[in-house]
C-alpha positions as CSV (number, residue, x, y, z in Angstrom):
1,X,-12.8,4.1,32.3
2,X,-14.4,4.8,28.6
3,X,-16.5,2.3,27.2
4,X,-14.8,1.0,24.3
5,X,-16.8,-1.8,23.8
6,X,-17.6,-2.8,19.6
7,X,-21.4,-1.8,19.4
8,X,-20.9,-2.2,15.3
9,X,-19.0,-2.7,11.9
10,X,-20.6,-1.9,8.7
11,X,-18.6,-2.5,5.4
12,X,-19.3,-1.6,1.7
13,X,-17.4,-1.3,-1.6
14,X,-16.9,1.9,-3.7
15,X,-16.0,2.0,-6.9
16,X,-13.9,4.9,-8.3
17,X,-11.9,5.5,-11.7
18,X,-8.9,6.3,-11.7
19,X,-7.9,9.4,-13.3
20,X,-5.9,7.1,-15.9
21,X,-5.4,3.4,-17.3
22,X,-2.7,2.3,-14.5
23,X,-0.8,-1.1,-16.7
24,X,0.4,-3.5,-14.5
25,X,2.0,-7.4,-15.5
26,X,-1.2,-8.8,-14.7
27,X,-3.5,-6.6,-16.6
28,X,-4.7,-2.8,-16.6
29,X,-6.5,-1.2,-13.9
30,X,-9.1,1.5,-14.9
31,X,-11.3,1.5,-11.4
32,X,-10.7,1.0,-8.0
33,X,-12.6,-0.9,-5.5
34,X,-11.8,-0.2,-1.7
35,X,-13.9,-1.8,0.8
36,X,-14.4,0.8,3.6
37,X,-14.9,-0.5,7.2
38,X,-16.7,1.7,10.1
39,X,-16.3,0.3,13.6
40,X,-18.8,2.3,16.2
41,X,-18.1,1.9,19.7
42,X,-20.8,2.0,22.5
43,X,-19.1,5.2,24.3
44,X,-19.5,7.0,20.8
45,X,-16.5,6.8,18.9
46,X,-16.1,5.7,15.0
47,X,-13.4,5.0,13.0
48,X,-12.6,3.9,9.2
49,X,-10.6,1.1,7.9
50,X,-10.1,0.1,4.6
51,X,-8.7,-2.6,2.3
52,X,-8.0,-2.1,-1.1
53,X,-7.1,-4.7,-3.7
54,X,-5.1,-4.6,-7.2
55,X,-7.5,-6.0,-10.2
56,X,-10.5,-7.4,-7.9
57,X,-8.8,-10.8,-6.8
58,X,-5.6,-10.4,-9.5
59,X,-3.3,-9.3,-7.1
60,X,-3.8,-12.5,-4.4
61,X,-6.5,-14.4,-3.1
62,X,-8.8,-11.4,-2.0
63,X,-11.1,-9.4,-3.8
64,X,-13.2,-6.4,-2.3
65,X,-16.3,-9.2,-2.8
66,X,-14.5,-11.5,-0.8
67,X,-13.3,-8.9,2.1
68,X,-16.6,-7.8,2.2
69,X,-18.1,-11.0,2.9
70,X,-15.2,-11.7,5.5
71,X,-16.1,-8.5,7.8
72,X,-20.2,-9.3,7.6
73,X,-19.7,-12.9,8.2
74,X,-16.9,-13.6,10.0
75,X,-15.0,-10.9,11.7
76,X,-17.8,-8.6,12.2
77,X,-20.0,-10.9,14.2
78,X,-16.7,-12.5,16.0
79,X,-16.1,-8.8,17.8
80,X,-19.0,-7.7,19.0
81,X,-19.5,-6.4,22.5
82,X,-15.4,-6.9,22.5
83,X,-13.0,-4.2,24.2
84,X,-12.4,-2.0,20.7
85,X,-9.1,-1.3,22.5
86,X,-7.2,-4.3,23.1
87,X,-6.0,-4.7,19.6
88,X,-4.0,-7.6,20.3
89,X,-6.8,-10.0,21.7
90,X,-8.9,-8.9,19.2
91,X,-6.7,-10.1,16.3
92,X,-6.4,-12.9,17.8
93,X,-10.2,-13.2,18.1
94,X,-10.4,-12.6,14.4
95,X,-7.8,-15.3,13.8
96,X,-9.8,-17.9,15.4
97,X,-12.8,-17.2,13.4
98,X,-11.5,-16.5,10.0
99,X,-8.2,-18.1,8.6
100,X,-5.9,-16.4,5.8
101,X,-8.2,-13.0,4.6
102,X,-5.1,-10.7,6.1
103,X,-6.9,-7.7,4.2
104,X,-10.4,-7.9,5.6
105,X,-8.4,-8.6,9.1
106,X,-6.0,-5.0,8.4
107,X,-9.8,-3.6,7.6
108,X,-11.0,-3.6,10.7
109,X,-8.0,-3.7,12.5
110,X,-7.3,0.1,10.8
111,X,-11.5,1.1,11.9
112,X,-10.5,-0.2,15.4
113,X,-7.2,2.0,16.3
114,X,-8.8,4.8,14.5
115,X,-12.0,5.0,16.3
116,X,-9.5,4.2,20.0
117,X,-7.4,6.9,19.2
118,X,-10.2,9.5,18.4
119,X,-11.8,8.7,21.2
120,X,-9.0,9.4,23.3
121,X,-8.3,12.7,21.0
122,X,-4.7,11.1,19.9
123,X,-2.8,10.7,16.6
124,X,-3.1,7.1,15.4
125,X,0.6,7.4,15.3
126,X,1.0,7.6,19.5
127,X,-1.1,4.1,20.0
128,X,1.4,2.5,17.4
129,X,4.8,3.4,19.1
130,X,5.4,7.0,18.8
131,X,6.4,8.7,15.3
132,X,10.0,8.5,14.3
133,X,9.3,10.9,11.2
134,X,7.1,13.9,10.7
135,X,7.5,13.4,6.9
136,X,7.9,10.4,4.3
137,X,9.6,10.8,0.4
138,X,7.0,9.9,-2.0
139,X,7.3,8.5,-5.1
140,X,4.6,7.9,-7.9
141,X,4.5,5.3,-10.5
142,X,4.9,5.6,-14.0
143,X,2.4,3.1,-15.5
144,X,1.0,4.5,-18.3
145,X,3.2,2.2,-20.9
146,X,4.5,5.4,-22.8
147,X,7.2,6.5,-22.7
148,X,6.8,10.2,-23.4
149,X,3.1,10.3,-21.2
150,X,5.2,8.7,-18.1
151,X,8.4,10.9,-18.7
152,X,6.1,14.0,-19.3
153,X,4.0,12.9,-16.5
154,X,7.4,12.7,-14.5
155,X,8.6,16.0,-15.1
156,X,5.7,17.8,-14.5
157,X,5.3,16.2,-10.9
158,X,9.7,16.8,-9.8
159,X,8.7,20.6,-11.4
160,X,5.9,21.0,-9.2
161,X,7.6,19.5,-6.2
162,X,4.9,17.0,-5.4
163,X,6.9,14.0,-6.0
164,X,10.5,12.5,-5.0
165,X,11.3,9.4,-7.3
166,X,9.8,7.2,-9.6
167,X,8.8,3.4,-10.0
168,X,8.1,1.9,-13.3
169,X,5.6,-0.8,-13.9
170,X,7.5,-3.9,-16.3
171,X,6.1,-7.2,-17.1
172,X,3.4,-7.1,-19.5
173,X,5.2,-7.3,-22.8
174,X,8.7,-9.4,-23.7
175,X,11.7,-8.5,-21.4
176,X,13.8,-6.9,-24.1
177,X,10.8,-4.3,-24.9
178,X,11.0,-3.7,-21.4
179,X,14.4,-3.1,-20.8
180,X,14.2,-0.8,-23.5
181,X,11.2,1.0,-22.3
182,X,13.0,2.0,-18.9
183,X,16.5,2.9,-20.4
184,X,13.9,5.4,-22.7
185,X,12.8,6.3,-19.3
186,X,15.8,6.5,-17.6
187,X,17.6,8.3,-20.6
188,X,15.3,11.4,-20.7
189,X,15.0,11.6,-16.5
190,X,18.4,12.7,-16.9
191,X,19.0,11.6,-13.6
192,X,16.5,14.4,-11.9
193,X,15.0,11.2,-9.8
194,X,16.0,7.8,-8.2
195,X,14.1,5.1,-10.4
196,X,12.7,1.5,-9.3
197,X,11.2,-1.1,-11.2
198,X,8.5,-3.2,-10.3
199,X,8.4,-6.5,-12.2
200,X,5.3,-7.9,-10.5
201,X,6.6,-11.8,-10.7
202,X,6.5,-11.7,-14.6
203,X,10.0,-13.0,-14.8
204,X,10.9,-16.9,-14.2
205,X,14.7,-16.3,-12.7
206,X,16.7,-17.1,-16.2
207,X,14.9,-14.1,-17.4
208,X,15.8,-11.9,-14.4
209,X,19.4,-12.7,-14.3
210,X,19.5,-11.9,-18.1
211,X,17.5,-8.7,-17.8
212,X,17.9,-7.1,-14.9
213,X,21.7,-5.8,-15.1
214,X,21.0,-3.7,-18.2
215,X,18.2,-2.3,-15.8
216,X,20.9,-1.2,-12.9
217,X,23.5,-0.1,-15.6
218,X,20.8,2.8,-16.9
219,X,20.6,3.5,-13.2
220,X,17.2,1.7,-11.5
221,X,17.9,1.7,-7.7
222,X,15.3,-0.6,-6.6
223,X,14.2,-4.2,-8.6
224,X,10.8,-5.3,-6.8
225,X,9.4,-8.6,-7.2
226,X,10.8,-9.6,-10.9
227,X,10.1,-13.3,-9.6
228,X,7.1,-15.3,-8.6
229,X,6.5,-15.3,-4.6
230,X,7.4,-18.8,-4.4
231,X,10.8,-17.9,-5.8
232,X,13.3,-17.1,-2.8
233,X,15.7,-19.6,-4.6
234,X,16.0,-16.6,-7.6
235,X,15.4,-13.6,-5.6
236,X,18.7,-15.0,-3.4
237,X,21.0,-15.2,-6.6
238,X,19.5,-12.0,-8.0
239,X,20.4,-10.3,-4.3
240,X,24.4,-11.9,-5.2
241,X,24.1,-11.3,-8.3
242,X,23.2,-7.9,-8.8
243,X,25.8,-5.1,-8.6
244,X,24.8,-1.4,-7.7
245,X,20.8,-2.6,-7.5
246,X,18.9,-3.6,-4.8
247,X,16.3,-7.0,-5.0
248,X,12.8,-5.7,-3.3
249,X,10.5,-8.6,-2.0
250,X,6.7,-7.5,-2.2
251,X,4.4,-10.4,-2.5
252,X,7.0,-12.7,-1.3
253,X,6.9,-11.0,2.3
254,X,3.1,-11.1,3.7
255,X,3.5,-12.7,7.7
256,X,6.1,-12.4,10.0
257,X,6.9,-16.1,8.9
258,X,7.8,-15.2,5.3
259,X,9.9,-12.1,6.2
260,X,11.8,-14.7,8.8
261,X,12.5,-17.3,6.0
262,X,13.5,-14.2,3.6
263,X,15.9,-12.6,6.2
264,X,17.4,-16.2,7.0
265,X,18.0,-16.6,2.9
266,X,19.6,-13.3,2.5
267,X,16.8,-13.6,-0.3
268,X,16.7,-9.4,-0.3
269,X,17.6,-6.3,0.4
270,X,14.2,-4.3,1.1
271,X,10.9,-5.3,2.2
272,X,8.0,-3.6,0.4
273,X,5.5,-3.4,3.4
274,X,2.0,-3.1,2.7
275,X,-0.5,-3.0,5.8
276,X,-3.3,-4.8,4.0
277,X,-0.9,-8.1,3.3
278,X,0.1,-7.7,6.4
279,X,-3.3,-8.2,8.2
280,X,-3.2,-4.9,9.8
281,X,-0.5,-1.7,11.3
282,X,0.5,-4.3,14.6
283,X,1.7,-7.1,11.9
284,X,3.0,-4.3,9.7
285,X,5.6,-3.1,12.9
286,X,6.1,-7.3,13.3
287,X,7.8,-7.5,9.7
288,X,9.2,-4.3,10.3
289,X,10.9,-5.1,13.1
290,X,12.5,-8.3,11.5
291,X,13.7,-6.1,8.6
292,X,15.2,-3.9,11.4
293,X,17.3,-6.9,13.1
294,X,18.6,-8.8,9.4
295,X,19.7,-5.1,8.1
296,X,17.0,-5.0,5.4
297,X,15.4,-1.8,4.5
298,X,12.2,-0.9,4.2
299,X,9.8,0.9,1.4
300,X,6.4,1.9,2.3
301,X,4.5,0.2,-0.4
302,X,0.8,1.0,-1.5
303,X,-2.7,-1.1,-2.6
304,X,-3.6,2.2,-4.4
305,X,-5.6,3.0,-1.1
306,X,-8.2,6.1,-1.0
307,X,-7.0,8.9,1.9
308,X,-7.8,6.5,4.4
309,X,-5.8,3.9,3.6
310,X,-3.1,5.9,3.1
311,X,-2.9,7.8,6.1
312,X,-3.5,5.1,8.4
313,X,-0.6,3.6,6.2
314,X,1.4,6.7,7.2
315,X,1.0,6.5,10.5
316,X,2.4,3.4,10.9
317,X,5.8,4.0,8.6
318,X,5.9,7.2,10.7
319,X,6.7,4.9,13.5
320,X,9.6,3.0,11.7
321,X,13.3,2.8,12.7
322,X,15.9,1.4,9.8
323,X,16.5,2.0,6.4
324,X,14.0,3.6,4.4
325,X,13.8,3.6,0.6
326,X,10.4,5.8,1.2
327,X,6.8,5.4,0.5
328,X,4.6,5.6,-2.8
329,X,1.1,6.2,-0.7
330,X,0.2,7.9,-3.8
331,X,-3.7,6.0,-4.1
332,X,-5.7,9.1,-3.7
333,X,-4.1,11.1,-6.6
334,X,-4.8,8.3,-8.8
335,X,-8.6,8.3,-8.0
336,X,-10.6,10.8,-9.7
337,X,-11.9,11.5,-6.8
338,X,-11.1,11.1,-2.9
339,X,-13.2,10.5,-0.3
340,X,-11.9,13.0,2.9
341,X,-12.5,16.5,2.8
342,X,-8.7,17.6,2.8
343,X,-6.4,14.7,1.7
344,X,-2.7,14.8,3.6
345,X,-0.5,17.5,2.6
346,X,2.9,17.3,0.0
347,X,5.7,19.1,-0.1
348,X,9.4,19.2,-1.6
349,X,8.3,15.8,-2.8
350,X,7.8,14.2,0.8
351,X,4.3,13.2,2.0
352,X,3.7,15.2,5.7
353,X,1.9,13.0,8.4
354,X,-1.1,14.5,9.6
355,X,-1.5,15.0,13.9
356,X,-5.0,15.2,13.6
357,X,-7.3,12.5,16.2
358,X,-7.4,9.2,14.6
359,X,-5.8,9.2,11.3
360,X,-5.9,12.9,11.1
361,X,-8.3,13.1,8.2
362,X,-12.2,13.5,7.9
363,X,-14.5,12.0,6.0
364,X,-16.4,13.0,3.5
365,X,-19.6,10.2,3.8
366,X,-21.5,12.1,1.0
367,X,-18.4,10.5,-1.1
368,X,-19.1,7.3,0.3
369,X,-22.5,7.3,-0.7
370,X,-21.8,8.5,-3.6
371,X,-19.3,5.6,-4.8
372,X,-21.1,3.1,-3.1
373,X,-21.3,0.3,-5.3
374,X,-24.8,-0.4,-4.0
375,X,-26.1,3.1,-5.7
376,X,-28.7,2.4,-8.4
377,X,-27.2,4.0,-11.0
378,X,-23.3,4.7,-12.3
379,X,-21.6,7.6,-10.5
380,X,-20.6,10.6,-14.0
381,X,-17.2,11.7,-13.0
382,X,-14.8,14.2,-14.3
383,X,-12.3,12.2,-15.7
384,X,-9.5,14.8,-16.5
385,X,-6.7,13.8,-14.8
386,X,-4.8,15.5,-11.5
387,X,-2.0,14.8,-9.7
């Protein structure tokens, strides 16, 4: 039998620009900070995990500090000498020694199942259930708050095939200017690409009920989150209420638990599923799987992840049976730069799952190093944009 025993787990943050100003609800995003997990294993194995966070702690209670000091303190110490390979007993482990931190947890989680399934010269993908699809639609979001940068930006990315539909970041300014800023949007697509909206709980439900039909009439698909998480009460009238449009949950649906209560409420029609609010790929297949039974849909959602998050994301959506509205695991062409030495390839505006060991992706550790936030001095970066 191998030895898969946990010998180690090291963590540090990078931090990386992004390529440019990404406007959210809750403020505008200009950097990335991933905290990268390596798990070693005593017969010689590594893998990489990562967490990523929206605006440091903006997003929820996390922040790359705060996952950091979770995996040092807490998780890190809790697993070692551990069988690497029995993923469920070591959640468990890690529930026992650190409460709530679901993206530190999905951290190390990811290093775990990547460093098993190199070891045993697998795709992630086979450990996970077997791959249902060998390629996922991506979308990209337009979150420049232009309207002629992110209809330009659009256009360019359907001409050069690299991307499949479009979600459009609201919330920031008063509803009305918003409304009007996707119709702009919506106007000059011409139709060329399925649109969402993602409201990012800036609405109170009054607002969403006034709002959100003029949205669907100029054609948005998808409504995700335009309530506070606390808010199933509005998300279950907007789901009745709303004609020809689909309500999304996102920060509303983070355990099994919540996706239950959701199903039970009829509260929405998709369920945004991101492995970091999750607390790793095993609880991502858990609310997947309730989705499945209660006929809701699924949309691969993203933290803005590097190449490593993404594809371990992948993997995992890969794997999925029901509905799906598609993935927008678009994090690495946001970064100036990524940190693998061949990110995973796009065509006719689908993302294509790599088969490589692990993940499917190497490294690049000189990138590491080089974003590192412990580094001395600032990292100079080309900051022309690519896509």
């Amino acid at each position: 039998m191998p030895d898969y025993a946990i010998e180690r787990i090291e963590a540090r943050i990078l931090d990386i620009p992004t390529v440019r100003p990404h406007k959210l609800s809750f403020g505008t995003i200009q950097r990335q900070s991933p905290v990268i997990v390596q798990v070693f294993l005593r017969g010689g194995a590594m893998g990489f995990g990562e967490a990523a966070t929206i605006g440091g702690a903006s997003w929820n209670e996390e922040s790359p500090e705060s996952i950091l000091h979770a995996v040092d303190h807490c998780l890190g110490p809790a697993l070692m000498g551990q069988d690497g390979a029995r993923f469920e007993a070591l959640l468990a482990r890690m529930d026992r020694a650190c409460r709530g931190n679901l993206f530190a947890k999905a951290a190390v989680e990811m290093a775990l199942i990547d460093a098993v399934a190199r070891a045993r010269g697998l795709p992630a993908w086979q450990l996970l259930g077997g791959k249902l699809h060998d390629r996922l639609p991506l979308g990209w979001t337009l979150a420049s708050g232009h309207v002629e940068q992110d209809v330009r930006e659009a256009h360019d990315l359907l001409d050069r095939g690299l991307h499949a539909f479009f979600k459009i970041k609201i919330g920031a300014r008063a509803p009305a200017d918003d409304v009007a800023h996707v119709c702009e949007i919506a106007r000059a697509m011409q139709g060329r690409a399925p649109l969402t909206v993602d409201v990012n709980q800036a609405w109170d439900g009054a607002t969403a009920r006034q709002h959100l039909p003029a949205l669907v009439d100029a054609g948005v698909r998808l409504i995700e989150q335009p309530v506070a998480r606390w808010n199933v009460a509005a998300l279950q009238q907007l789901s009745m209420q709303l004609a020809g449009g689909l309500v999304m949950a996102d920060e509303s649906v983070c355990t099994p638990f919540e996706a239950m209560a959701l199903a039970a409420g009829r509260a929405c029609s998709v369920f945004s599923l991101k492995v970091a609010k999750h607390g790793g790929l095993l609880r991502t297949r858990e609310v997947a799987a309730i989705a499945r039974a209660a006929d809701i849909g699924w949309y691969g959602g993203t933290m803005l992840e590097t190449s490593i998050g993404s594809a371990a994301s992948a993997h995992v959506f890969a794997t999925l049976p029901g509905a799906n509205h598609g993935c927008e695991l678009f994090g690495p062409q946001l970064l100036v730069e990524d940190v693998v030495a061949h990110p995973m390839p796009r065509e006719g505006g689908a993302l294509l799952l790599p088969d490589g060991p692990g993940f499917g992706l190497e490294v690049d550790v000189r990138q590491l190093d080089r974003f590192d936030r412990r580094r001395a001095r600032p990292v100079l970066v080309d900051m022309g944009a690519r896509a």
